[in-house]
KEKE-3310 file (N, C-alpha, C; in steps of 0.2 Angstrom, whole numbers, plus 5000, padded with zeros to 4 digits):
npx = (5610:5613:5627:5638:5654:5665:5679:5689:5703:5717:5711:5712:5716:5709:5693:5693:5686:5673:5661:5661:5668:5658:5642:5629:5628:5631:5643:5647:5657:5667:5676:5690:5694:5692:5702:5707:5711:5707:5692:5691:5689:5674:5659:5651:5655:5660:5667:5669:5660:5673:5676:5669:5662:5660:5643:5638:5646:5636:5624:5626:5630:5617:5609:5617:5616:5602:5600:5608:5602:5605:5607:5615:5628:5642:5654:5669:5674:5672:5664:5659:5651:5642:5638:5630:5621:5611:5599:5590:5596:5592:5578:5575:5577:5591:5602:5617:5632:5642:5654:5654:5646:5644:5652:5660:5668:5673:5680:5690:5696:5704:5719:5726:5713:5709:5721:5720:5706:5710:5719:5728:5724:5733:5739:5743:5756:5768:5759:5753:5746:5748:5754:5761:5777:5783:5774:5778:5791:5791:5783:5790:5801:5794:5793:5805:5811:5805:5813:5815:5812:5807:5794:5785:5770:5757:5739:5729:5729:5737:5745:5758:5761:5770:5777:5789:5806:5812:5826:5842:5853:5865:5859:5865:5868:5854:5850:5858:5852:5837:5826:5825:5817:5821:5823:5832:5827:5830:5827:5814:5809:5810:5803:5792:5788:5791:5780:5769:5771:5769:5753:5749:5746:5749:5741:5746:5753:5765:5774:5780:5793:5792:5802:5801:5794:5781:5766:5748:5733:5716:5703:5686:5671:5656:5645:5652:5659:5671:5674:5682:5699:5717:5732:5745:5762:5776:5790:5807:5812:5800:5790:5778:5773:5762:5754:5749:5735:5740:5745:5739:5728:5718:5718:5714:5702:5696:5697:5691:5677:5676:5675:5663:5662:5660:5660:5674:5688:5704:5718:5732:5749:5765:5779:5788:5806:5808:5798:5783:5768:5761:5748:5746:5736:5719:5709:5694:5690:5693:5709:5723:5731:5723:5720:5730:5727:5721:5725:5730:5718:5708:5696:5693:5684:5676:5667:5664:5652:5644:5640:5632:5623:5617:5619:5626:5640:5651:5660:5675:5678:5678:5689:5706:5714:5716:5713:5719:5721:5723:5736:5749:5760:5762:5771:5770:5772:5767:5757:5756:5758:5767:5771:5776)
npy = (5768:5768:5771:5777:5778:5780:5775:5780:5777:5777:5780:5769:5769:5781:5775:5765:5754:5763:5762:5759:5771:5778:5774:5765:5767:5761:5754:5756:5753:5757:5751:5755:5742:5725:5723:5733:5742:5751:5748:5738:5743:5743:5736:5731:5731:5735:5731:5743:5747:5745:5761:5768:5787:5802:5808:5794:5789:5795:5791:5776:5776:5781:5769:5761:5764:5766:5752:5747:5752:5766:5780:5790:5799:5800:5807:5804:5804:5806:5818:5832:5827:5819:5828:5836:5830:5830:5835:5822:5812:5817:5817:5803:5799:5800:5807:5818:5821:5834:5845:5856:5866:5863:5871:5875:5864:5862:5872:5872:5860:5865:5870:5882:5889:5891:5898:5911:5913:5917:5928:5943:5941:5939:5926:5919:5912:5920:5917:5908:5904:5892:5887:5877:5878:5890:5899:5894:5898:5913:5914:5909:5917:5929:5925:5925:5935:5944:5939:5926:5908:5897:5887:5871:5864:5853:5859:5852:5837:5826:5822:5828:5824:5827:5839:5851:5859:5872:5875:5879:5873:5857:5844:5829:5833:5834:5823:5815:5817:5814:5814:5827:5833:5843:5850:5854:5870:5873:5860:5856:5863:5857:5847:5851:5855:5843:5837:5845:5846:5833:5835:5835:5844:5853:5856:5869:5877:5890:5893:5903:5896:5884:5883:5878:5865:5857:5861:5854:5856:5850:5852:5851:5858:5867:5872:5883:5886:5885:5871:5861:5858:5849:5850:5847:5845:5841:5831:5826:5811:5805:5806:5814:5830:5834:5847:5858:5874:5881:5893:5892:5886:5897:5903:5893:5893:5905:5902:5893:5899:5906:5901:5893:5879:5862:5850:5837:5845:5848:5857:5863:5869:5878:5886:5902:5906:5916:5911:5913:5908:5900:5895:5879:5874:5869:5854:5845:5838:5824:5819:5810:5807:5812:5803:5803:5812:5806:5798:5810:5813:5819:5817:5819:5811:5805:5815:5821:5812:5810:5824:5825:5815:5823:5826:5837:5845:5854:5870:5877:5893:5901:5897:5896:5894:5881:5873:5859:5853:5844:5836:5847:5845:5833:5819:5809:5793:5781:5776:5780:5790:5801:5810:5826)
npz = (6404:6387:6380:6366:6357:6344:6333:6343:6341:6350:6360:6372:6385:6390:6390:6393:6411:6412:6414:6426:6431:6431:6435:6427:6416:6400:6389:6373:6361:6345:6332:6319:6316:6321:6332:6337:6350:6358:6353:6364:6374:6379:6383:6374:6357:6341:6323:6311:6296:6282:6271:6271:6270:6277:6271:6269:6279:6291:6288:6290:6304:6311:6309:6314:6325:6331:6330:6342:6351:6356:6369:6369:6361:6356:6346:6340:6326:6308:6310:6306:6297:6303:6313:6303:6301:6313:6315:6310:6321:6330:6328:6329:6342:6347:6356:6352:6358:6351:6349:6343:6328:6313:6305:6313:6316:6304:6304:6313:6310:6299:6300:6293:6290:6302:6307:6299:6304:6316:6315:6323:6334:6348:6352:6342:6333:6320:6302:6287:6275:6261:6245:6233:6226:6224:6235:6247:6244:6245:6258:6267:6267:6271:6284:6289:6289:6299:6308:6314:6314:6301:6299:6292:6288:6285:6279:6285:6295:6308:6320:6321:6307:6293:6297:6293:6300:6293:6286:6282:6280:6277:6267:6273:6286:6291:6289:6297:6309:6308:6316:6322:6312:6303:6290:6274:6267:6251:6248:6252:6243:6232:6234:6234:6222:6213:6217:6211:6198:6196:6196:6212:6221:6235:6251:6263:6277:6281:6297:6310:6318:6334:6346:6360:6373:6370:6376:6380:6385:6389:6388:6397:6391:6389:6381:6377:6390:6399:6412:6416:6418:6413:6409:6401:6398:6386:6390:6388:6383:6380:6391:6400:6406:6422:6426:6437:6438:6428:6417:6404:6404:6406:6392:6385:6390:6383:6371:6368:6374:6362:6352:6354:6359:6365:6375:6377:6373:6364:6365:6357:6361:6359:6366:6360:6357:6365:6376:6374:6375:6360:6348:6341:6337:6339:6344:6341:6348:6359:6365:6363:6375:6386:6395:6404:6414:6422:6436:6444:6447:6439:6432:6413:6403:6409:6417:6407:6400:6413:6413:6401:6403:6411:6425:6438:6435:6444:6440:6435:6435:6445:6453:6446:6447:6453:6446:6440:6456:6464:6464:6464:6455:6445:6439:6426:6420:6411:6417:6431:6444:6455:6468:6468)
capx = (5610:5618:5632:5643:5660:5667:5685:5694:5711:5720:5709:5707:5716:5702:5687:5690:5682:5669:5656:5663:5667:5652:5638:5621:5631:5633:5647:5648:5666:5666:5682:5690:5698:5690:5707:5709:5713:5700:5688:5692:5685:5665:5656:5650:5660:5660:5670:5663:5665:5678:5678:5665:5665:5653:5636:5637:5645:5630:5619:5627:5632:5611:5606:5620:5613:5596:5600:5611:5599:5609:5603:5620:5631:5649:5657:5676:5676:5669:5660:5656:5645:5635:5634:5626:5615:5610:5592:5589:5597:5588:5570:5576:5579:5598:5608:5623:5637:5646:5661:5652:5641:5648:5654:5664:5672:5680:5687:5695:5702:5708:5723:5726:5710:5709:5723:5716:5701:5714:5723:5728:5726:5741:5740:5744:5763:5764:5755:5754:5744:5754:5749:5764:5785:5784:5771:5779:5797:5789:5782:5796:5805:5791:5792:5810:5809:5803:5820:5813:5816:5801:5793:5778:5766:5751:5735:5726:5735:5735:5751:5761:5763:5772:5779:5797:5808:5816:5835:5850:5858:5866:5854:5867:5866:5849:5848:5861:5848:5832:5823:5825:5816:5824:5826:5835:5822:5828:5825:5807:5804:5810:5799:5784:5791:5787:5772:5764:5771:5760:5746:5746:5747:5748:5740:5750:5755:5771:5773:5788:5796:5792:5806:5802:5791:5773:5759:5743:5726:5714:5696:5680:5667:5649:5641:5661:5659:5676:5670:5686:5703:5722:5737:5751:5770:5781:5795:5811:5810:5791:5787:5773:5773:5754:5754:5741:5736:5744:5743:5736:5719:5714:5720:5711:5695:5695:5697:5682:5671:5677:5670:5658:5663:5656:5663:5680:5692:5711:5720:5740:5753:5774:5781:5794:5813:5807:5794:5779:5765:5756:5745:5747:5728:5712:5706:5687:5689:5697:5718:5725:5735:5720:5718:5736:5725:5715:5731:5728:5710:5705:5692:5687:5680:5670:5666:5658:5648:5641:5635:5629:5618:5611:5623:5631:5650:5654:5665:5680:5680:5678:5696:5706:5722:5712:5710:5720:5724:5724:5743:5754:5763:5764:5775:5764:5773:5763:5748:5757:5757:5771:5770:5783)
capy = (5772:5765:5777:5775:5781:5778:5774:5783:5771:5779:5783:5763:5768:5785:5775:5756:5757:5769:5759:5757:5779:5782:5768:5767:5765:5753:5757:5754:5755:5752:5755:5752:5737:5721:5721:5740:5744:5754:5743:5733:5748:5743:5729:5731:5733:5729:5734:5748:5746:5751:5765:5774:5793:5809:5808:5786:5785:5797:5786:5771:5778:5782:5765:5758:5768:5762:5746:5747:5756:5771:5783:5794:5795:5805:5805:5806:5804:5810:5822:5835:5822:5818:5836:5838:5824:5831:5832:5814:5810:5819:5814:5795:5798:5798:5813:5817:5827:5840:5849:5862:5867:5859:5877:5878:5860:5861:5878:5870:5855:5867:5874:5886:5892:5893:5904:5916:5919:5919:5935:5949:5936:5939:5919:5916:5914:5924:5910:5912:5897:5892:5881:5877:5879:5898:5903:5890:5902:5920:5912:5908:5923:5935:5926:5924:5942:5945:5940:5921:5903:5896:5876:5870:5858:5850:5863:5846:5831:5824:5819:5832:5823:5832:5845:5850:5864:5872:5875:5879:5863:5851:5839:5824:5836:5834:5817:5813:5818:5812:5816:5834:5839:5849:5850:5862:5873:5870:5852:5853:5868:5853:5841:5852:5855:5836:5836:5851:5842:5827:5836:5832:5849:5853:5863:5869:5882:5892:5897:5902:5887:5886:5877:5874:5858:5859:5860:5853:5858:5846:5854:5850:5863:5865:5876:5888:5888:5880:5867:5859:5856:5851:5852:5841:5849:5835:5833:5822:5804:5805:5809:5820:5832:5834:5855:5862:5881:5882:5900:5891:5886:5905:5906:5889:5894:5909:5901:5887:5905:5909:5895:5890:5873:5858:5841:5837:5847:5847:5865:5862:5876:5881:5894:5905:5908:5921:5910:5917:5901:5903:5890:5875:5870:5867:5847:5846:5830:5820:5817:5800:5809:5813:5795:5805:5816:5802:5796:5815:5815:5823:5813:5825:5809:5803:5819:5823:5807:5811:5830:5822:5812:5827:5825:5843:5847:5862:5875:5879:5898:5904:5896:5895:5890:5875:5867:5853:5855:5839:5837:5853:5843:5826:5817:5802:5789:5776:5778:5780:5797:5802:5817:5829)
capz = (6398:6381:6377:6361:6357:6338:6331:6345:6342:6355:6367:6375:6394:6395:6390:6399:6416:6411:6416:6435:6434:6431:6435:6424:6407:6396:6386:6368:6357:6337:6326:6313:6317:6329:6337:6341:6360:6360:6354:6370:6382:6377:6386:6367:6352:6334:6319:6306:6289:6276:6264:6271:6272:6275:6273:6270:6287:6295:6286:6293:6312:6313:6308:6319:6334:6331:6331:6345:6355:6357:6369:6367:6354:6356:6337:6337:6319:6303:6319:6303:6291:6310:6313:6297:6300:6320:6315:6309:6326:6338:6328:6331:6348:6351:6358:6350:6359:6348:6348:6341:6324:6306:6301:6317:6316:6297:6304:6315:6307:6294:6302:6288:6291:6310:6309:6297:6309:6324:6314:6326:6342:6349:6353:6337:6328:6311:6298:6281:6271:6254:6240:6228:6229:6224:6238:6250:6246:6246:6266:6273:6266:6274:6290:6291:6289:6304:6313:6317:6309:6298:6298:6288:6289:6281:6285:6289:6300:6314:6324:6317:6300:6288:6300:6295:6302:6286:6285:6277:6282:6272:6269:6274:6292:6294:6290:6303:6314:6307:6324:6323:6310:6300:6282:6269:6261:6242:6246:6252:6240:6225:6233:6232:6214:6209:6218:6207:6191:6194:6197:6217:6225:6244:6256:6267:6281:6285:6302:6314:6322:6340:6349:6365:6373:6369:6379:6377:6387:6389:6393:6397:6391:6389:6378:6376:6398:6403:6417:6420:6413:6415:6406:6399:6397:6386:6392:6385:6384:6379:6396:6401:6415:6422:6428:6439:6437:6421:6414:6396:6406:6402:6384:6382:6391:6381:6364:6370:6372:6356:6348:6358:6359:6369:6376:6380:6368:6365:6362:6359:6363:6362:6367:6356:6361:6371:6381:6373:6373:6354:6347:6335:6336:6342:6343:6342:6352:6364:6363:6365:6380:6391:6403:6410:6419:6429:6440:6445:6449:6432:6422:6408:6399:6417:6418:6399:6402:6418:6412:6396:6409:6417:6432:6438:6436:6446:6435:6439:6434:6453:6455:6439:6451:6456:6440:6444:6464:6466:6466:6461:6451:6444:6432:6423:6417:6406:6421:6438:6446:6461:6470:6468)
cpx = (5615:5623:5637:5649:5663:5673:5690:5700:5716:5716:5707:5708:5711:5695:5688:5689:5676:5665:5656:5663:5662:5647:5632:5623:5632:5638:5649:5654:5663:5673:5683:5692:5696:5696:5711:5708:5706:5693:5687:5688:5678:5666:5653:5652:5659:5664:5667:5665:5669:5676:5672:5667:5659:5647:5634:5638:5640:5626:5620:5625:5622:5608:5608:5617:5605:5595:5603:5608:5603:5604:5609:5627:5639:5655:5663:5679:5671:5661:5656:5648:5639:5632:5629:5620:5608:5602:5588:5590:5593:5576:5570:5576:5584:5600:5612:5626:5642:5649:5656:5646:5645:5653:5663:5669:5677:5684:5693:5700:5705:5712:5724:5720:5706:5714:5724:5711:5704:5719:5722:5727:5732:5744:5742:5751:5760:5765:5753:5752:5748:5752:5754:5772:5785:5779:5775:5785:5797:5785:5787:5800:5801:5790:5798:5815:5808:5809:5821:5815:5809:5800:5784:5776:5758:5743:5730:5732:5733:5744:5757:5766:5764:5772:5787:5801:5812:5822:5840:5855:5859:5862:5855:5865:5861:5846:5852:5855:5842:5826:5820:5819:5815:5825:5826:5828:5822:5827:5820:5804:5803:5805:5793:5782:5788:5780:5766:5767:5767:5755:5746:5749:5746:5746:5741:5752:5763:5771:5779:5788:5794:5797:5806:5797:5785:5770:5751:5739:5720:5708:5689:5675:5661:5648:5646:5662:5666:5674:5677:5695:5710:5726:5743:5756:5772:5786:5800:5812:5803:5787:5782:5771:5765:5756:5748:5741:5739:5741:5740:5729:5716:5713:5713:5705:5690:5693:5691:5677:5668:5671:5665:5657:5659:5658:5669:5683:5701:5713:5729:5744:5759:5776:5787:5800:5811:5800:5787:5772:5762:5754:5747:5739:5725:5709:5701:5685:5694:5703:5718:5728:5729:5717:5726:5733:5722:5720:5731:5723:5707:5702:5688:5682:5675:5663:5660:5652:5643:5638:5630:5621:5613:5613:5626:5638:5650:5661:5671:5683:5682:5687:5700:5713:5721:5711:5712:5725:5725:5731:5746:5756:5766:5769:5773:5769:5770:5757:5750:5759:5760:5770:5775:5785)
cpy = (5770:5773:5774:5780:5778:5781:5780:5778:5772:5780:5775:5763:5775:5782:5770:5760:5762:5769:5758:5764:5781:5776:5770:5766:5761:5756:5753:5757:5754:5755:5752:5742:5730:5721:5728:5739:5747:5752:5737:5736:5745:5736:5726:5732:5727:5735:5738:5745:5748:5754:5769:5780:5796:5808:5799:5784:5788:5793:5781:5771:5778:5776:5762:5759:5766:5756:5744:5748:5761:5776:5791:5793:5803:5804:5809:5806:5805:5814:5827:5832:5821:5824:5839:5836:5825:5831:5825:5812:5810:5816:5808:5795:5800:5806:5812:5824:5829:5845:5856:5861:5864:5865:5877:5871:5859:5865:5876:5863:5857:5871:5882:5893:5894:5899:5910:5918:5921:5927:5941:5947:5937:5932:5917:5917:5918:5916:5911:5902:5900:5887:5881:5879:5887:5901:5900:5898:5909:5917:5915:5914:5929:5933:5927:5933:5946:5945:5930:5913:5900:5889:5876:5864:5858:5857:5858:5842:5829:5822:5819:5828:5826:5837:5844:5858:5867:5877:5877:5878:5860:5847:5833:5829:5833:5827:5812:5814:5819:5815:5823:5837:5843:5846:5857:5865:5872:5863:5850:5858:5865:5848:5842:5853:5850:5835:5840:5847:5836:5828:5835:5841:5849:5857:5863:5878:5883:5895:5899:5897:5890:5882:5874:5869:5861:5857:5859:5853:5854:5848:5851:5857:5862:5873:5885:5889:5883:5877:5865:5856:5853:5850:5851:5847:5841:5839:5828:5816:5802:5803:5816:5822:5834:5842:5856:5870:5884:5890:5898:5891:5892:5905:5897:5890:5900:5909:5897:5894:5906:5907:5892:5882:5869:5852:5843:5837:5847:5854:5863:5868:5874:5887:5894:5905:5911:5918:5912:5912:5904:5896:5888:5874:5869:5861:5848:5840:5828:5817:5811:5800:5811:5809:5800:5811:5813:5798:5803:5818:5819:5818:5816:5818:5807:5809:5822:5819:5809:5818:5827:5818:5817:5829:5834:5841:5854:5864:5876:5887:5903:5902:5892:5891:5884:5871:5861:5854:5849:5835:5842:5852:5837:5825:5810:5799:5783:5781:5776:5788:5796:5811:5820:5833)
cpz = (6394:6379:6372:6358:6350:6337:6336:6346:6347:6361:6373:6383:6396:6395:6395:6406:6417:6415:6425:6437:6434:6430:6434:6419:6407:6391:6378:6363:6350:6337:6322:6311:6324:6334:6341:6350:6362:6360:6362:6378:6383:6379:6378:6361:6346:6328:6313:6301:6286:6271:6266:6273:6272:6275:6273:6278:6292:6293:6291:6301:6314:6314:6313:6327:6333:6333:6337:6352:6360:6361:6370:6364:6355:6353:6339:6329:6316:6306:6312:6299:6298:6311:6308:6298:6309:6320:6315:6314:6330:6335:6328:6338:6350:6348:6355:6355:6355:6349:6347:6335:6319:6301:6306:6319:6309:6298:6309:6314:6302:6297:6300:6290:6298:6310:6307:6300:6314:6322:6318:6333:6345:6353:6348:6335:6322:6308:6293:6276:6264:6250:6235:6231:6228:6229:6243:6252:6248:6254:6270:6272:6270:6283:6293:6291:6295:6311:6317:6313:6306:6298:6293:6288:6285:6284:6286:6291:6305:6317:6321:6311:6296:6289:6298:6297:6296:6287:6284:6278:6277:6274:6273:6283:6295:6294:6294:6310:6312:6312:6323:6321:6306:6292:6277:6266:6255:6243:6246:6246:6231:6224:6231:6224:6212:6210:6212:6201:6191:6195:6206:6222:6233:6248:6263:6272:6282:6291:6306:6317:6329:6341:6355:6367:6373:6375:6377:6385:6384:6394:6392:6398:6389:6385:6377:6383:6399:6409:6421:6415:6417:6409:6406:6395:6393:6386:6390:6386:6385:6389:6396:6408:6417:6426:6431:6439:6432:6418:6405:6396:6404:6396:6381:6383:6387:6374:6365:6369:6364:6350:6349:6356:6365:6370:6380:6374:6368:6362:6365:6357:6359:6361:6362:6361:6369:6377:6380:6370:6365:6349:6341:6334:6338:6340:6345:6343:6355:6362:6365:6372:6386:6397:6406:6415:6428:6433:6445:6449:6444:6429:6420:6406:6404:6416:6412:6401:6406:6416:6407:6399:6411:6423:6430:6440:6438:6441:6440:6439:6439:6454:6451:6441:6456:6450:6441:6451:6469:6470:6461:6455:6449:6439:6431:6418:6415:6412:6429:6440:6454:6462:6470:6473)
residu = (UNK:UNK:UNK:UNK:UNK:UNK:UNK:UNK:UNK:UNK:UNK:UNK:UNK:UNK:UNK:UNK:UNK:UNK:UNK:UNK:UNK:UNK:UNK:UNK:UNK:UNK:UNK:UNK:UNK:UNK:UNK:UNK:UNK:UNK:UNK:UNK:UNK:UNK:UNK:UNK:UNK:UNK:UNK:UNK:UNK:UNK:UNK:UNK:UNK:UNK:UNK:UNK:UNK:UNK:UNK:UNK:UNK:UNK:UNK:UNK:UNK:UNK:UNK:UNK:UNK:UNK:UNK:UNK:UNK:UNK:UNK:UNK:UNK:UNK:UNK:UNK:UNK:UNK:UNK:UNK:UNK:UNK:UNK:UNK:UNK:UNK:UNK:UNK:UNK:UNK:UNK:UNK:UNK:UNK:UNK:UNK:UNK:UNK:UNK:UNK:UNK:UNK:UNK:UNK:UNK:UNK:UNK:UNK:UNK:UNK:UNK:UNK:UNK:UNK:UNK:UNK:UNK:UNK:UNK:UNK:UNK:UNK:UNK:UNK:UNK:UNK:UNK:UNK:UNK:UNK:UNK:UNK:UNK:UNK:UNK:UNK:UNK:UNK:UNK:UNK:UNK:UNK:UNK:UNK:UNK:UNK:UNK:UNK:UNK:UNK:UNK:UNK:UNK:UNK:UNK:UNK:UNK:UNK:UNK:UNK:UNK:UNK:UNK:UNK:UNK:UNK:UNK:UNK:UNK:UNK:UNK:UNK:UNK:UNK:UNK:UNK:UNK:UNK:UNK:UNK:UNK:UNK:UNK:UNK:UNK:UNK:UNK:UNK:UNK:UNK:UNK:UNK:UNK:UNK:UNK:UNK:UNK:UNK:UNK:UNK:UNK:UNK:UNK:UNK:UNK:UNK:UNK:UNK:UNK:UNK:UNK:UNK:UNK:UNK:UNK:UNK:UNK:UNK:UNK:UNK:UNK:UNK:UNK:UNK:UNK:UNK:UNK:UNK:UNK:UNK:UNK:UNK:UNK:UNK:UNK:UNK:UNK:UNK:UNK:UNK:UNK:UNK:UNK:UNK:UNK:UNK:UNK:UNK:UNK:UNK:UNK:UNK:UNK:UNK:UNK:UNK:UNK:UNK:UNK:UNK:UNK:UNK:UNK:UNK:UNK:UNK:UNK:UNK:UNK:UNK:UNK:UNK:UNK:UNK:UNK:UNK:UNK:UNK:UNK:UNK:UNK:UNK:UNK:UNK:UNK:UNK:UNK:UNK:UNK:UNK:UNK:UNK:UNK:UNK:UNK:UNK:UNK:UNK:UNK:UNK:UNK:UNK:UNK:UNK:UNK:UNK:UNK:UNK:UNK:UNK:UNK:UNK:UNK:UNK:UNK:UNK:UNK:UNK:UNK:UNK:UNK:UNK:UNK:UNK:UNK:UNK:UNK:UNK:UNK:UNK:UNK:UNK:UNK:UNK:UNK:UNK:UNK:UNK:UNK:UNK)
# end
């Protein structure tokens, strides 16, 4: 079975080997780039073109997969414009596996607007979308209100660009420690200022700072049924601790219901002062962090694969402290896993 997997640039140590985790596939990569890592997983691989978007690249991705003689197609990118496109697919022949419906993938790349439907979840920090330097300061004034410290970030991103902790630091402080984080609030509420004089306005979230280490949930789900998952702690010096039995597997299997999502999804955590996990986002696809499961015995992406086939994955709802039981508890550096 021809299987194809598009521009995931990070994902090159979950996909290589596929074809040996799982025997019958033929494994095909594209990206952006002939020289991406990931392009390097596919016994077959070619470079997409530039400057397409939306319904050009569904256009494309379908002719691609005809020609290619696709008989599953599992879209890490412009995943909406294919979902749109999911009839033309399925009367050409090729499967496509999706996240979800096209309604229920922009809600979830638009932070902003995830956490307006998520309102009154008590997974959720207080979140307050803002569009300009005067909404931006009336935010942070209503969260900081609350008795907590406020940060803001893009309500799109990816690899929390354009996240900063805001302040009432000297600015020279906070660029002693570039790292952190942090920046004065009249400084970013001046930058938003020049933004909006040229015309380039921002859309944007205020939320309360979490501070302690994220968690990220890495599930495999079928039709919002959580299958199978585990769950990454970072921890300092870009290490990632591997946790089995995690008290998030719930919160994450519940928000999968929610949604009724499908594939292999990513749902990222931190908890408050007080320890209290509360969601940054739901990925409507596969993290660049999910090959640190398979050192563990967790291959969500093997795993997708093989359902996607037809192959059964027993669920793991009957025992939810067995998600991964493999080892208690690892610590995965690069792709080596000790017992602790």
């Amino acid at each position: 079975m021809r299987i194809w997997f598009n521009q995931g640039h990070t994902l090159y140590q979950t996909l290589r080997g596929m074809e040996e985790r799982v025997p019958g596939v033929t494994m095909l990569v594209s990206a952006k780039a002939a020289m991406s890592p990931a392009a390097m997983a596919g016994s077959e691989t070619w470079s997409e073109p530039t400057g397409l978007a939306g319904a050009d690249y569904a256009d494309w991705a379908l002719e691609k997969a005809l020609e290619k003689r696709v008989d599953i197609f599992f879209p890490q990118k412009e995943v909406v414009a294919i979902a749109e496109a999911a009839e033309r697919f399925a009367a050409a022949g090729i499967r496509l596996e999706l996240p979800g419906d096209p309604a229920t993938i922009r809600l979830l790349d638009d932070k902003a607007a995830m956490a307006e439907d998520l309102q009154g979840d008590p997974v959720l920090a207080p979140t307050i979308r803002a569009s300009g330097a005067e909404a931006v300061a009336k935010a942070v004034d209503t969260i900081r209100a609350l008795g907590v410290d406020a940060c803001v970030k893009p309500a799109h991103g990816i690899f929390a660009r354009g996240y900063w902790h805001l302040v009432e630091d000297d600015l020279l402080d906070c660029l002693d420690n570039i790292g952190s984080r942090r920046m004065p609030l009249a400084t970013y509420l001046s930058a938003i200022s020049q933004a909006e004089r040229k015309g380039s306005p921002v859309d944007l979230i205020v939320m309360q700072h979490l501070p302690g280490p994220e968690a990220s949930v890495d599930a495999h789900v079928r039709d919002g049924r959580l299958l199978r998952a585990v769950t990454r702690v970072k921890i300092k010096g870009g290490t990632q601790k591997v946790v089995g039995g995690h008290e998030l597997v719930r919160v994450a299997a519940r928000l999968a219901s929610r949604y009724r999502l499908n594939g292999v999804v990513n749902v990222q955590f931190k908890p408050t002062s007080n320890g209290e996990w509360k969601i940054l986002e739901i990925n409507p696809r596969m993290a660049g962090g999910l090959s640190y499961g398979i050192p563990v015995g967790v291959d969500l992406a093997a795993d997708w694969v093989r359902c996607a086939m037809g192959q059964s994955i027993d669920p793991v709802e009957d025992a939810f402290d067995h998600v991964v039981n493999f080892y208690t508890e690892a610590i995965i550096r690069g792709h080596t896993a000790s017992k602790q």
